[in-house]
N, C-alpha and C positions, 0 to 999 in steps of 0.2 A: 503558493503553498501546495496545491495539489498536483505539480509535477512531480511531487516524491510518492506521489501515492502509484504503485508499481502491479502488473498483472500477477498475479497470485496463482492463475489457473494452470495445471498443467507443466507442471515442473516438476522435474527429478532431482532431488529428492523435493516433496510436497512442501508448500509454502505452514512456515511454524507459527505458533500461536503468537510468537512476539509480529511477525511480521504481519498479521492479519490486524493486532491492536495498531500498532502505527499508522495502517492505512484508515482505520475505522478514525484514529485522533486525529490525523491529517484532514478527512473530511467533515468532523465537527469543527475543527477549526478553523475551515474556509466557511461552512456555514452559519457558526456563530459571527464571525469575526472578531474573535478571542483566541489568541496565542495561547494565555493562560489565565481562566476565569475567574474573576472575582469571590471573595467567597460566599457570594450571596448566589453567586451561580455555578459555584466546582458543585455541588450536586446533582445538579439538573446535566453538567458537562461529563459528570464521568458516568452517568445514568447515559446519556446519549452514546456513549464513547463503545460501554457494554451490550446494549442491545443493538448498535450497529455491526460490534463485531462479531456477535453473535448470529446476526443474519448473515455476514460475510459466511463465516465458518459452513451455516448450514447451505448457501448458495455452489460454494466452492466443491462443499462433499458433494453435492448432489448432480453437478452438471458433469456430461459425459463426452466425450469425443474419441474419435478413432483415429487423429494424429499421434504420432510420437510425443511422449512426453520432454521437453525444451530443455535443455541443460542451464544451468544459472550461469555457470563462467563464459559460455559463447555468448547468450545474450548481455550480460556486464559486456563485454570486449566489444559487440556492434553497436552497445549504446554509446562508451567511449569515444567508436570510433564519429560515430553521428557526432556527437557534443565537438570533437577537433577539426573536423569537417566544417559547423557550425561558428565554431566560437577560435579556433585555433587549436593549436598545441598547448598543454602546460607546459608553463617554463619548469 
């Protein structure tokens, strides 16, 4: 599960609020070990889901560096190419 959960820092153009919730649901959902909660705990799950993303959001605004900012399509293409390296080619 939390292979999909993806660096956010540091990207042109900045990582979007959808992409910050998915990493935030990705990590309650390794940590619960709930795909999808019960309804006796989707409260407690989408409380968790908010206030982790929330810290993300404030983490990400606030850290600084003096690298270039990472383009999205060249990192997608050297993850690709790791995964086919790794795993093969798609047919």
């Amino acid at each position: 599960m939390c292979r999909n959960i993806k660096t956010l820092f540091n990207f042109e153009p900045p990582a979007t609020e959808l992409e910050i919730r998915d990493a935030s649901l990705q990590f309650v959902r390794k940590l619960s070990g709930f795909n999808i909660p019960s309804k006796a705990n989707e409260e407690a799950f989408d409380k968790a889901v908010q206030e982790i993303a929330a810290s993300a959001r404030e983490l990400i605004q606030s850290l600084v560096t003096t690298a270039d900012p990472r383009d999205r399509e060249v990192e997608a293409a050297r993850a690709k190419a790791r995964s086919a390296a790794r795993f093969g080619p798609r047919p």
